[in-house]
C-alpha positions in Angstrom: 33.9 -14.4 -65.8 33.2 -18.3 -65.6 29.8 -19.2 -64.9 29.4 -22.5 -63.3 26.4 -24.3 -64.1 23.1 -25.0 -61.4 20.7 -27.2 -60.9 21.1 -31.0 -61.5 24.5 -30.0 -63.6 25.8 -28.7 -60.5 24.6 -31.6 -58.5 25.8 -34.1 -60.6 29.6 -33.0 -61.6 29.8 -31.2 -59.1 31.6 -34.6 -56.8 33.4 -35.0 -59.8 35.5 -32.3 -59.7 35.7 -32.0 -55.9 39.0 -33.0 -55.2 41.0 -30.7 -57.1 41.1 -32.6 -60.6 39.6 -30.6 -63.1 40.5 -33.2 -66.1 38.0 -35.5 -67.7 39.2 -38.2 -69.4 37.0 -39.4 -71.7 37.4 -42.9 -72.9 35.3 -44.0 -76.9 34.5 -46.5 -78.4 35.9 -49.3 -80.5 33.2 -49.9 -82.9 35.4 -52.0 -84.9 36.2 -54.5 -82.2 32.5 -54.9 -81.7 31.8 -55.0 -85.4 34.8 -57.3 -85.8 32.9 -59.6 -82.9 29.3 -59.4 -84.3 30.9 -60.4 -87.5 32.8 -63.8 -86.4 30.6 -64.4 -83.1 32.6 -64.1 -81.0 32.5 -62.6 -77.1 36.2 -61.5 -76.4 37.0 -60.1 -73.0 39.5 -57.4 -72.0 42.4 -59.8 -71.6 41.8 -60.9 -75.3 41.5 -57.1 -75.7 44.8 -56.3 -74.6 46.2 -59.1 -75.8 45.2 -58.0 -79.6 44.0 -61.6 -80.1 41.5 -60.1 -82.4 45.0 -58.7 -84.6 45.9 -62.8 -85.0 46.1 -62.4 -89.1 45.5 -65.9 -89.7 42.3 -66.6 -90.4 40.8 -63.5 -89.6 39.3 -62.5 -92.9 37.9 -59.3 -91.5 41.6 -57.8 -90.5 40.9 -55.0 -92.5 37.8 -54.0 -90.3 39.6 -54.4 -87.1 42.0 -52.4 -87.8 40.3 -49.3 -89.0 40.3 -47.2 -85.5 36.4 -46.2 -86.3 34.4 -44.5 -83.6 30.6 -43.7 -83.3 29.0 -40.2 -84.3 27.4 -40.0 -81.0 30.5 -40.9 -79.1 31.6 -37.3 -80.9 29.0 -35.7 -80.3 29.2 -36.6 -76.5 32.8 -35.7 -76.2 32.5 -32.1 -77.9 29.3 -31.5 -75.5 31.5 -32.8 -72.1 34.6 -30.5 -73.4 31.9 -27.7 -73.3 30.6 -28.6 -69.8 34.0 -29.0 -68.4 34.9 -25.9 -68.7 32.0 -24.0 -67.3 33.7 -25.9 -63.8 37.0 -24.7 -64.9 38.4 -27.9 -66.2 39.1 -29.7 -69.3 38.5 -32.9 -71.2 40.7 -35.3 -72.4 39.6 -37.5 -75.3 40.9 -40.9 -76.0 40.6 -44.1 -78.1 40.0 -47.2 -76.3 42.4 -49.0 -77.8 45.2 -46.4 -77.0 45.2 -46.9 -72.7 45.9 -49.0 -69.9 44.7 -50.1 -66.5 46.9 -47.2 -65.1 44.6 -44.8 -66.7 42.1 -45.4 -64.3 44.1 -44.6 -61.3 45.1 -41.1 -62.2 41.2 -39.0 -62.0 38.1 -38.8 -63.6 37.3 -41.1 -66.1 34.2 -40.9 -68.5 33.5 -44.5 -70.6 31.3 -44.5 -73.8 30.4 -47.9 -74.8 29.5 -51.6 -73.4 32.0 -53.4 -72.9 31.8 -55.1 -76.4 32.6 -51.9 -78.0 34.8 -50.4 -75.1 36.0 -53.5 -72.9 37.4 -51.2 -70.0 33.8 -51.5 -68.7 34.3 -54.7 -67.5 36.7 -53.8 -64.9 33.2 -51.9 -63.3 31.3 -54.7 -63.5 31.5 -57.5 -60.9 30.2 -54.7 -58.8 27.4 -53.5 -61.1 24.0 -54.6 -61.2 23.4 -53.5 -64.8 25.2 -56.0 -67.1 25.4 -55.9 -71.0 25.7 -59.2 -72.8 23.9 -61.5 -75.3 20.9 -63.6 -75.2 22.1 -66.8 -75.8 19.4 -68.1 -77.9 18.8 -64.8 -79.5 22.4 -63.1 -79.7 20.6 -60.3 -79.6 22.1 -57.7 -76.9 20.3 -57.8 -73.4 21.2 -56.2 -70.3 21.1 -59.0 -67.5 19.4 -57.6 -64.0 21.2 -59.4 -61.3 19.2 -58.6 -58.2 15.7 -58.0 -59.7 13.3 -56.1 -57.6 9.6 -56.1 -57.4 8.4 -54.9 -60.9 11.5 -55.4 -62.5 12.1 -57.7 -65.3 15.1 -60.3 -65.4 16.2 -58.8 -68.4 15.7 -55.7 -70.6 16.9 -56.6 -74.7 16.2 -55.8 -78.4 14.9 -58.0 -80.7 17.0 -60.3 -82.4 16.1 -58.9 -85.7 17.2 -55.4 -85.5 20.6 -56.3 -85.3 20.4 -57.2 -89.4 17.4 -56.5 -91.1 16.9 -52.5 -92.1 17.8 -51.3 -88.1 17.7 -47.3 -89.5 13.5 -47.6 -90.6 12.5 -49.4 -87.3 10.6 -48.1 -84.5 11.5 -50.3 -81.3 11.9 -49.8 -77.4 15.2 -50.0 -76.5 17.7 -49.7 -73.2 21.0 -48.0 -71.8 22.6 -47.3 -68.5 24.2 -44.7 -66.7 26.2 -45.2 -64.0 28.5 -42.5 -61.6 30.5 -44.8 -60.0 33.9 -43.9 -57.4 37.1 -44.4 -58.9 39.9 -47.2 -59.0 42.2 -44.3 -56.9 41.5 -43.2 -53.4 40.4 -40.0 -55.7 38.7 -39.3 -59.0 35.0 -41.2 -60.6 33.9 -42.9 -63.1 31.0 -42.5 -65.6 29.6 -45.0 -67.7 27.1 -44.3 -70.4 26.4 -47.0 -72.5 23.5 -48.6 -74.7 22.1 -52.0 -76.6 21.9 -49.8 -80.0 23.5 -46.0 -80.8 20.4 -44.3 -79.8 20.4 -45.8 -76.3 23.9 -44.6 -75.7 23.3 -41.3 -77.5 20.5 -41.0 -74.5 22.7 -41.5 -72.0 25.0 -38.7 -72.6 22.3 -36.6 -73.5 20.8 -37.4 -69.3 24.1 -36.4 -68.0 25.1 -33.3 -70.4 21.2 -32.2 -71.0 20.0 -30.4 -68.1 16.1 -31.2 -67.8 16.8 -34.7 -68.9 18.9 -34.9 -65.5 16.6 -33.3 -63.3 14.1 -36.4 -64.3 17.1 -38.5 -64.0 17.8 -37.5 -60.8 14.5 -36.9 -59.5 13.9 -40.3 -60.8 16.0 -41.4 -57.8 14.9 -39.6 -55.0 17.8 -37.0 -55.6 17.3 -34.3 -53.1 17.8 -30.8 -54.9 21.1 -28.8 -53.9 23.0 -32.1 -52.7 25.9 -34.0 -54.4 24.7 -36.9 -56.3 25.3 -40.5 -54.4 26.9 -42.7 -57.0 24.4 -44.8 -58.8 23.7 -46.8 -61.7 20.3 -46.6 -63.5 18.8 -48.5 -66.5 16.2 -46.6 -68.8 14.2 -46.9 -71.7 13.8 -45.3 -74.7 11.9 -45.6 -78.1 14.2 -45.9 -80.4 13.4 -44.5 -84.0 15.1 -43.5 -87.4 17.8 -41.3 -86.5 17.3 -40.4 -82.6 15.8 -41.5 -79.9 12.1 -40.6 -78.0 10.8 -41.2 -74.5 13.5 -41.6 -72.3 12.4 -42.7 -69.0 14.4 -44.7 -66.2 12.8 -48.0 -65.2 15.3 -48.9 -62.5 18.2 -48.2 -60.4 20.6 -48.7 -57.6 22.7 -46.3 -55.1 26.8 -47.3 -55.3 27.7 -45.3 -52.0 31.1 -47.8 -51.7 34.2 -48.3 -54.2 33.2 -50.4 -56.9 36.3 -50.7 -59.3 37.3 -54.5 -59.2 40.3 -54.8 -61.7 41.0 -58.5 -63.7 
C-alpha cells in the first residue's frame, strides 16, 4: 500500500499534483552552455539559446565544450530523489535535458527547472514576474542575484565574490545564495518549480529544502506557512555557507507570495 507523505511534503506537493497530473517533468541543466559563456563572456539569452547561436563554428574555439551535453552531479542527485518523492503521491518523474524541449513543454503540467537561467535559460520565461533575479555584477562578473523591490532589511543584492569563480573554488569557505520558487503554470493547469543557485552548493540546497523534509518545515515556517494548508506559491532567497563539498547553514533571508499566474513567455 502507497504511503503518501505528511507534513510540509504534503503541504508543499500536495497543489502540485492536484489536478489530476501525476507527471513531473523535470528540466537540468546545461552546464556547458554556461561554461561555454563564462569562458568567452558572454550573456546569451533564450532566443540565442534556441537559436544554437552558441553552435556558430566559426570562431568559437570552445565548440568542443558546447557540445558535450554535460549536466551537474547535484542536478542527478535531485532528479533521482524527486522520482522517489513522486511516487509516494502516485505519480512519476520525467527527466530531461534542457537543450532537448520547447516552449510547448511548459503548457502540458508540472514542470521542475534546475539551474539559472545561464545554465538552464527556460528560467527566463519566469522571470519578468519574479523578484529574485540571477545575473552578473557588472564590475565584478561575479554572479549576483538582483532584488527588485527591496524591503526593510534587505540588501539590493545578494553575490559571491568575484574570486571564487577562478581561484581554487573546491578549498573555500564562503556565504553563498539560491532561490526557490513554486510558481503556477504557463497552462490554466500544472506548476512550476524553480531551484536554482550562484554556485553548485546553493542549488544543491535548494533541492535538498523542497525534497528534505525538516529543511521544508523551516522553509515554510520561514514564511508564515500555516501547518495542514496548501502552500501559496512563493519565491524565497536563502543563504548558505558554502564549503568543500556541500553546503552548511541554510537559512532564508527573504521572500515573496506569487498567489497570481506568473509565466510571461518571450
Amino acid at each position: 500500500k502507497r504511503i503518501e507523505p505528511a507534513g510540509s511534503l504534503q503541504d508543499f506537493w500536495r497543489p502540485v499534483f492536484a489536478h489530476g497530473d501525476k507527471q513531473l517533468k523535470i528540466v537540468y541543466s546545461d552546464t556547458s552552455f554556461a561554461l561555454w559563456q563564462d569562458l568567452n563572456g558572454q550573456d546569451l539569452d533564450l532566443g540565442d539559446y534556441l537559436n544554437r547561436k552558441y553552435l556558430d563554428v566559426k570562431g568559437n574555439r570552445l565548440f568542443n565544450v558546447v557540445m558535450r551535453r554535460v549536466t551537474t552531479p547535484s542536478d542527478m542527485s535531485l532528479a533521482v530523489n524527486l522520482a522517489t518523492l513522486t511516487t509516494r503521491f502516485g505519480g512519476s518523474a520525467e527527466p530531461e535535458f534542457a537543450r532537448d524541449v520547447d516552449s510547448k513543454f511548459f503548457h502540458q503540467g508540472n514542470v521542475l527547472l534546475i539551474g539559472s537561467r545561464r545554465s538552464n535559460p527556460w528560467v527566463s520565461i519566469f522571470e519578468p514576474s519574479m523578484n529574485f533575479i540571477l545575473a552578473k555584477d557588472d564590475q565584478t562578473h561575479a554572479p549576483v542575484f538582483h532584488n527588485r523591490s527591496p524591503r526593510p532589511g534587505e540588501a539590493p543584492s545578494y553575490a559571491i565574490p568575484a574570486m571564487f569563480d577562478t581561484q581554487k573554488v573546491e578549498e573555500k569557505t564562503y556565504t553563498s545564495y539560491g532561490v526557490v520558487a513554486l510558481l503556477r503554470g504557463c497552462g490554466k493547469q500544472g506548476n512550476t518549480i524553480i531551484v536554482e543557485g550562484l554556485n553548485s552548493q546553493a542549488t544543491q540546497a535548494a533541492g535538498d529544502l523542497i525534497t528534505d523534509p525538516q529543511r521544508l518545515d523551516l522553509l515554510l515556517q520561514s514564511m508564515g506557512h500555516k501547518a495542514g494548508a496548501d502552500v501559496t506559491p512563493f519565491e524565497a532567497l536563502f543563504e548558505i555557507t558554502s564549503v568543500p563539498g556541500g553546503y552548511d547553514n541554510p537559512k532564508v533571508v527573504a521572500s515573496r507570495l506569487h498567489p497570481a499566474e506568473v509565466c510571461k513567455e518571450n
